[in-house]
Biopython code that builds the backbone (N, CA, C, O; Angstrom):
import numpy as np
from Bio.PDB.StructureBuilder import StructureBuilder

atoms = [
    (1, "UNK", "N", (-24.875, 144.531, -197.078)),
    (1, "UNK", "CA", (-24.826, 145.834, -197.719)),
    (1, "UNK", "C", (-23.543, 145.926, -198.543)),
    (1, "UNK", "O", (-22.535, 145.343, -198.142)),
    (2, "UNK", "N", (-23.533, 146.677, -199.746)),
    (2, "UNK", "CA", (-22.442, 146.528, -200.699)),
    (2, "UNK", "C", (-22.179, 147.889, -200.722)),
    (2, "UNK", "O", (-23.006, 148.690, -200.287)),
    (3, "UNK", "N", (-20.863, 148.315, -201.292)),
    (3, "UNK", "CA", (-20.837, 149.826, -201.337)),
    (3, "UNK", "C", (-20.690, 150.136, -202.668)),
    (3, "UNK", "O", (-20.186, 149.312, -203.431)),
    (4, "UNK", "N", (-21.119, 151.378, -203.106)),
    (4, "UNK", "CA", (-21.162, 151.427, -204.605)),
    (4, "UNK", "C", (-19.742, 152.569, -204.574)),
    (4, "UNK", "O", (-19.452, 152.737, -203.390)),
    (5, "UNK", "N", (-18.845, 153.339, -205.446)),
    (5, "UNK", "CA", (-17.987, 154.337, -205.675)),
    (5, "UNK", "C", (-18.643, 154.904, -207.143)),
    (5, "UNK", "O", (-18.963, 154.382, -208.211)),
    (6, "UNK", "N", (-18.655, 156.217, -206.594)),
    (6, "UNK", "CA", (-19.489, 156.676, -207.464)),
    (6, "UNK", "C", (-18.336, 158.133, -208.074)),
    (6, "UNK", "O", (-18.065, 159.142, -207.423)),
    (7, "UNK", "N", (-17.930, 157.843, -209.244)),
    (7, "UNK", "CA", (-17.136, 159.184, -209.413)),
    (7, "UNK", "C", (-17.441, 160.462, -209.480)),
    (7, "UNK", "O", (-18.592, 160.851, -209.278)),
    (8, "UNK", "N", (-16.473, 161.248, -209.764)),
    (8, "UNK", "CA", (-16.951, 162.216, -209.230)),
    (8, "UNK", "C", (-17.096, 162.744, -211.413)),
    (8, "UNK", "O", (-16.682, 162.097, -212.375)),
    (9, "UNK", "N", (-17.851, 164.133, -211.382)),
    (9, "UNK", "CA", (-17.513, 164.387, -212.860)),
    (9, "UNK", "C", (-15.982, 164.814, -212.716)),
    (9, "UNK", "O", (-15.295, 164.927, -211.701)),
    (10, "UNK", "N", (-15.653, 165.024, -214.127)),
    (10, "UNK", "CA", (-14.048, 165.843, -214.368)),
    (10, "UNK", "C", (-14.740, 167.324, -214.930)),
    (10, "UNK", "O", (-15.712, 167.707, -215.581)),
    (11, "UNK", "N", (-13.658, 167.820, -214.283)),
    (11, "UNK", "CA", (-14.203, 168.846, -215.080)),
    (11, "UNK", "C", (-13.092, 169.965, -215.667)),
    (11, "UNK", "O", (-12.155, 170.483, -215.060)),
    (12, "UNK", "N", (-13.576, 170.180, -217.230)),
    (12, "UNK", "CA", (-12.095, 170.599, -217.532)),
    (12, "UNK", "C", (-11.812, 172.354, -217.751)),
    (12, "UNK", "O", (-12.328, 173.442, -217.496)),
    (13, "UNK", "N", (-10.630, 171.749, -218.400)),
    (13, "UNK", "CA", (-9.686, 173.273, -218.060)),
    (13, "UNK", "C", (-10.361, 174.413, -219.026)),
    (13, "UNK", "O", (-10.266, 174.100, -220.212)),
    (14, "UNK", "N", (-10.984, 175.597, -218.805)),
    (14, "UNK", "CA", (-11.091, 176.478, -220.147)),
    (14, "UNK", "C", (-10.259, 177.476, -220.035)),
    (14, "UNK", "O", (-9.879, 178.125, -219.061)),
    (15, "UNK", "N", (-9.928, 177.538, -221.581)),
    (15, "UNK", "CA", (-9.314, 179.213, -221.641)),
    (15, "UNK", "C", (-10.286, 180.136, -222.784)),
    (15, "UNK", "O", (-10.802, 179.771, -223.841)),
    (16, "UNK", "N", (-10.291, 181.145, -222.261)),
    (16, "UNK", "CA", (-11.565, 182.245, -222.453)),
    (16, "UNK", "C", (-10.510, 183.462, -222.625)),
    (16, "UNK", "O", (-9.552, 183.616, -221.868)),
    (17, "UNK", "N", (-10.890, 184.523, -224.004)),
    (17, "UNK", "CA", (-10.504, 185.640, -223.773)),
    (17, "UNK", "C", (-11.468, 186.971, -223.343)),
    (17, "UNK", "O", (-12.635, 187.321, -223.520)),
    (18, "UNK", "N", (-10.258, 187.493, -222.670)),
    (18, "UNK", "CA", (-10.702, 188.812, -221.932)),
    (18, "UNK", "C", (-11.781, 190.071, -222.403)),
    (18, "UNK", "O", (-12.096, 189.658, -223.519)),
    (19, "UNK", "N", (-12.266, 190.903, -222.281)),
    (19, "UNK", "CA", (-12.871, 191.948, -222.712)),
    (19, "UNK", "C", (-11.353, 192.807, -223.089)),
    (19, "UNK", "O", (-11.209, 193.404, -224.156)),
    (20, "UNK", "N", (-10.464, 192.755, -222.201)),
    (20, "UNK", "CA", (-9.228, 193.894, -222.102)),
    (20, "UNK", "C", (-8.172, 193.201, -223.109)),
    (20, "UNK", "O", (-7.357, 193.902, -223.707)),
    (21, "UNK", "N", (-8.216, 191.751, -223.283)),
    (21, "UNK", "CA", (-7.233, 191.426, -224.244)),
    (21, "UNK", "C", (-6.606, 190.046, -223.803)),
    (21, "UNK", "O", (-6.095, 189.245, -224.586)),
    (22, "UNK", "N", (-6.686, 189.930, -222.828)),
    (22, "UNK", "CA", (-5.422, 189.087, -222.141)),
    (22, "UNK", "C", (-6.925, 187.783, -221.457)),
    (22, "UNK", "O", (-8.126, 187.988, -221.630)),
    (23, "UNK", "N", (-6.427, 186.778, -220.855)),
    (23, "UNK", "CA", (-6.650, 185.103, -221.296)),
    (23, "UNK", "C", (-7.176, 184.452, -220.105)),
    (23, "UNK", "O", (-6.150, 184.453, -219.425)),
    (24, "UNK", "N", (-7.820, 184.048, -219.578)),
    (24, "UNK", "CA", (-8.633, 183.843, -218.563)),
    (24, "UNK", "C", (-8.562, 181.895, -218.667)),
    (24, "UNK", "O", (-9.116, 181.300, -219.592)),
    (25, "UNK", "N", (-7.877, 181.246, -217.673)),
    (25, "UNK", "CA", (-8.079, 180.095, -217.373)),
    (25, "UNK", "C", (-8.767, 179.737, -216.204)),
    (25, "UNK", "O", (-8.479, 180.148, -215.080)),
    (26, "UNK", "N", (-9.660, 178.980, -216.477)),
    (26, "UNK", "CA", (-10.750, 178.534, -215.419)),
    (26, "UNK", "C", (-10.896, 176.874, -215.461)),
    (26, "UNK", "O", (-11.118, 176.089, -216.382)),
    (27, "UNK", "N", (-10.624, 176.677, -213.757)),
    (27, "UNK", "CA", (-11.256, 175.208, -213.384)),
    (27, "UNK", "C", (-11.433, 175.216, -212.166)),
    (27, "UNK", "O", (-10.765, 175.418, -211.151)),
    (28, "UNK", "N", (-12.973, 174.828, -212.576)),
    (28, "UNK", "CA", (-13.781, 174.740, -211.301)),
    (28, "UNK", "C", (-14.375, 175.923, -210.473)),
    (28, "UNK", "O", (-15.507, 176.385, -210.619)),
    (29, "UNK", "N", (-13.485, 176.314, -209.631)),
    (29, "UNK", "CA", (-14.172, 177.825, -209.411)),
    (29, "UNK", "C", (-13.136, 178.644, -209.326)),
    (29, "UNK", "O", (-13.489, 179.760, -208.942)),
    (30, "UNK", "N", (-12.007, 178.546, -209.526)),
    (30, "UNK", "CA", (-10.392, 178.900, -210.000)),
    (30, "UNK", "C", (-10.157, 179.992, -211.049)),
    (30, "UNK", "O", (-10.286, 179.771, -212.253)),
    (31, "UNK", "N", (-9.997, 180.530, -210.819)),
    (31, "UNK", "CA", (-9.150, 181.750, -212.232)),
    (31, "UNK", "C", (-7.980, 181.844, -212.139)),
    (31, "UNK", "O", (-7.356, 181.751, -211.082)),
    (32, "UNK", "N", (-7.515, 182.044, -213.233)),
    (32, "UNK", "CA", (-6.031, 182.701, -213.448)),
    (32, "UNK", "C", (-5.925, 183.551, -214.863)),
    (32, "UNK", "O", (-6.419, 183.218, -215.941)),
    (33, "UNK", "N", (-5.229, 184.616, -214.604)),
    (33, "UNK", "CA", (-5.408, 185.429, -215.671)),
    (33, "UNK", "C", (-3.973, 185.711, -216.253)),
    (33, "UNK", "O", (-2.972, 186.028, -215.611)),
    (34, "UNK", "N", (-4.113, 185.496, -217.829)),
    (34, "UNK", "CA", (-2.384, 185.652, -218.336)),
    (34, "UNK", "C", (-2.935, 186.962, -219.620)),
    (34, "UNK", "O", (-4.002, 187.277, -220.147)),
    (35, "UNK", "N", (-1.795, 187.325, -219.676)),
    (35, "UNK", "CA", (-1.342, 188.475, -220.433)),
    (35, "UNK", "C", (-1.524, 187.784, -222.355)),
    (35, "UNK", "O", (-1.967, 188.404, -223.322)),
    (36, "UNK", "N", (-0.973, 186.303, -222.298)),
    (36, "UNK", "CA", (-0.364, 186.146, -223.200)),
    (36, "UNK", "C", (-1.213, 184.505, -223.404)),
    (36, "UNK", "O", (-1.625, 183.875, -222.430)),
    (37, "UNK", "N", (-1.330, 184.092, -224.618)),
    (37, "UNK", "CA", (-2.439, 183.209, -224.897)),
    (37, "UNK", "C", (-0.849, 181.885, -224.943)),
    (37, "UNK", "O", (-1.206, 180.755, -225.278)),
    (38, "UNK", "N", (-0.006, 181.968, -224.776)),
    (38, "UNK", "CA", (0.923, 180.778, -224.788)),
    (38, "UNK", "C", (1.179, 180.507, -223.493)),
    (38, "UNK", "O", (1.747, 179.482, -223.117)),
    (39, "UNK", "N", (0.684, 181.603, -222.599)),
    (39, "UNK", "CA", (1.085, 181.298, -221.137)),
    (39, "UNK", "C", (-0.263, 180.638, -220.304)),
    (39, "UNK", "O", (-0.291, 179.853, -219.356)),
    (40, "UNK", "N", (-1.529, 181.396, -221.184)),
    (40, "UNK", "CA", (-2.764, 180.413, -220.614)),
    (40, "UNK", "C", (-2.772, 179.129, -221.290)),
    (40, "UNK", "O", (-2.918, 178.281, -220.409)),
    (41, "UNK", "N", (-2.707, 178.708, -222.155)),
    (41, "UNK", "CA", (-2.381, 177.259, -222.695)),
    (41, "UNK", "C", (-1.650, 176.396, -222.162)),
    (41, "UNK", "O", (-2.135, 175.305, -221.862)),
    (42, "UNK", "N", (0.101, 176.774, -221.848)),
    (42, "UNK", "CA", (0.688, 175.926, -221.309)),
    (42, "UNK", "C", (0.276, 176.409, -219.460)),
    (42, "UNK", "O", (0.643, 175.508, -218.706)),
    (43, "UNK", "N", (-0.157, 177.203, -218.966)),
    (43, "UNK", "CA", (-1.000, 176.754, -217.844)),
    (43, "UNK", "C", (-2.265, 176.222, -217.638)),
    (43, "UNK", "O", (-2.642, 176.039, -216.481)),
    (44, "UNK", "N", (-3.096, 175.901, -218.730)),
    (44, "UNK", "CA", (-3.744, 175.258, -218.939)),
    (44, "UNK", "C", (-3.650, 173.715, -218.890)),
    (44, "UNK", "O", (-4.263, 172.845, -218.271)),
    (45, "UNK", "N", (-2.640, 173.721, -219.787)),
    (45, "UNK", "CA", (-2.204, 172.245, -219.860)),
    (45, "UNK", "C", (-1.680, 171.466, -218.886)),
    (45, "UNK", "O", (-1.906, 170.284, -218.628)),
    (46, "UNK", "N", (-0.939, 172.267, -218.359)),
    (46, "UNK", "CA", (-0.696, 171.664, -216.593)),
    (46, "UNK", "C", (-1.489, 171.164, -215.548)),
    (46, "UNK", "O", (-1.549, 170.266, -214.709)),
    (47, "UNK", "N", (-2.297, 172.543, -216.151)),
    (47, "UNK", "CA", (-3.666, 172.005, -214.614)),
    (47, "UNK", "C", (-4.327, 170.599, -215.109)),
    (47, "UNK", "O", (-4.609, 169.663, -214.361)),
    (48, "UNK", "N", (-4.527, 170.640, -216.585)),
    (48, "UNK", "CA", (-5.721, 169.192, -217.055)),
    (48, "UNK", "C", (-5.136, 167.936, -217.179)),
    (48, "UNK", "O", (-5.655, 166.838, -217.375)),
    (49, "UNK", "N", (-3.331, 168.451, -216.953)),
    (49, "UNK", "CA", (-2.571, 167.201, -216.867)),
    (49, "UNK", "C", (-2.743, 167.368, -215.114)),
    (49, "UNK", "O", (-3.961, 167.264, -214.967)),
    (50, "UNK", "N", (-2.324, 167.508, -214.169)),
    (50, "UNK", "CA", (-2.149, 167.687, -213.104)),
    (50, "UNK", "C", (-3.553, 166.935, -212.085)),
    (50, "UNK", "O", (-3.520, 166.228, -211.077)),
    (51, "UNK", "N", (-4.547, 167.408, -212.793)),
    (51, "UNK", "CA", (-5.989, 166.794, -212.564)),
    (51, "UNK", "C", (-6.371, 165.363, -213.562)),
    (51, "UNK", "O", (-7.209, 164.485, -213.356)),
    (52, "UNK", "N", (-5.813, 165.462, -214.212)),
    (52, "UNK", "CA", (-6.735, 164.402, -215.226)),
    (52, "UNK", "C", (-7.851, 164.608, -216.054)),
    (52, "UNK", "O", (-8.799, 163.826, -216.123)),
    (53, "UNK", "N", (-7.744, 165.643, -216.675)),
    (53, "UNK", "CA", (-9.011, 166.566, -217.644)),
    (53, "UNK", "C", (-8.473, 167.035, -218.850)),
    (53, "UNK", "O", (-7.280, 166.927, -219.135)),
    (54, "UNK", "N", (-9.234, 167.501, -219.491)),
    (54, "UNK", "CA", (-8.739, 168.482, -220.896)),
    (54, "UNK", "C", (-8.931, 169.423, -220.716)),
    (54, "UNK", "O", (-9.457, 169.930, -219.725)),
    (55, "UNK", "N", (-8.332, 170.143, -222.160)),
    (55, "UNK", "CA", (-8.623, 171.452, -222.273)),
    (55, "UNK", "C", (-9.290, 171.892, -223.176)),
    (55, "UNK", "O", (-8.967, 171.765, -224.357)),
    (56, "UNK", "N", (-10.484, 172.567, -222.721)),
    (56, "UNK", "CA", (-11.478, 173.280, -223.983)),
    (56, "UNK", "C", (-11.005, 174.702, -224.044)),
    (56, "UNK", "O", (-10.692, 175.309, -223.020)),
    (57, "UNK", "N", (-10.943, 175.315, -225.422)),
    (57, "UNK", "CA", (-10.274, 176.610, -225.684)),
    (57, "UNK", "C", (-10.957, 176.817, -226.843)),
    (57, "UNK", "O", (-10.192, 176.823, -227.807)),
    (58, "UNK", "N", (-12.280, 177.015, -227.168)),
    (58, "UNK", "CA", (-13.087, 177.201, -228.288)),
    (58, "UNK", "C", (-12.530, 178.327, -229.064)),
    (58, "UNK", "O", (-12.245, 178.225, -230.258)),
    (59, "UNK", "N", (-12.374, 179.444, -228.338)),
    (59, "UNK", "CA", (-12.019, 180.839, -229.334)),
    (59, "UNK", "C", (-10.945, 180.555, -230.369)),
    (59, "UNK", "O", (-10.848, 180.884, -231.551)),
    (60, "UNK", "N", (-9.893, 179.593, -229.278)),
    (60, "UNK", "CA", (-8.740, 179.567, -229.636)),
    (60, "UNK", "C", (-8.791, 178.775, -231.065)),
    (60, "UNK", "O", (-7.906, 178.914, -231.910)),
    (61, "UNK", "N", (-9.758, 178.053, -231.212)),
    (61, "UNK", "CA", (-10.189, 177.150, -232.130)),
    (61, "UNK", "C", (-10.402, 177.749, -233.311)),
    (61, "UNK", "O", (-9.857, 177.475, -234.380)),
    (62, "UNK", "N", (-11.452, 178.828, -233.026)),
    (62, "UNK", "CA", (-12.177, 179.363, -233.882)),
    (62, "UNK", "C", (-10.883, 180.420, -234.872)),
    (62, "UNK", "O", (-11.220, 180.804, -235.992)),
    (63, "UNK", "N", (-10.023, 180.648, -234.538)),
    (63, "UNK", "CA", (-8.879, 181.329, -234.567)),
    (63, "UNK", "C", (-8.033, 180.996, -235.722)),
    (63, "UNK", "O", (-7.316, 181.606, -236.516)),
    (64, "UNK", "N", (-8.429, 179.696, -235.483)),
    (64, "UNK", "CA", (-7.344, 178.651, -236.212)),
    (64, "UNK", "C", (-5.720, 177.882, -235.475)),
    (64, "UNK", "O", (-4.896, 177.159, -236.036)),
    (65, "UNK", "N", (-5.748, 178.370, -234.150)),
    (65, "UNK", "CA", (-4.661, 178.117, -233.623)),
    (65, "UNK", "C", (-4.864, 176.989, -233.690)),
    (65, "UNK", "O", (-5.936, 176.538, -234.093)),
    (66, "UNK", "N", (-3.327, 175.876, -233.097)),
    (66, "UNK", "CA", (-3.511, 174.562, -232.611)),
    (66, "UNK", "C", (-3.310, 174.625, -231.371)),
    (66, "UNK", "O", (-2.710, 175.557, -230.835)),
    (67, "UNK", "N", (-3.916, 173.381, -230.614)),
    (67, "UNK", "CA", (-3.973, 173.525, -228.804)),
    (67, "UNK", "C", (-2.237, 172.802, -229.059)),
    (67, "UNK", "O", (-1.515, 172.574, -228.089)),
]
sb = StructureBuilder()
sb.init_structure("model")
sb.init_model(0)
sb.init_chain("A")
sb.init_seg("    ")
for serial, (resi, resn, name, xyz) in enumerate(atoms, 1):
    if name == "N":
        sb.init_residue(resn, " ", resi, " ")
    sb.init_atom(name, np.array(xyz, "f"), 0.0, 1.0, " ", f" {name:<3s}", serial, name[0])
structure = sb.get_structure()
């Protein structure tokens, strides 16, 4: 019998804005909520460095910001 390792998915970091204004980071089944879109980013970036994932931030995209 051989054993196989089977990974697991990654799964990455999003940041989402609020109905009220302020920045919603999610991974996995995790929230965290910032006031300020430089504070969900660079906590963003921590967690997808910290895990080994990225960060998807579509709005932020759509915006024109840079990640």
């Amino acid at each position: 019998m051989t054993a196989a390792i089977i990974p697991f998915p990654k799964h990455p970091v999003r940041v989402l804005p609020t109905p009220q204004g302020g920045w919603l980071v999610l991974w996995r089944t995790c929230g965290w909520l910032h006031a300020s879109l430089d504070a969900a980013l660079a906590d963003a970036h921590a967690t997808a460095q910290a895990h080994g994932t990225r960060v998807i931030a579509p709005q932020v995209l759509a915006q024109g910001s840079a990640l």
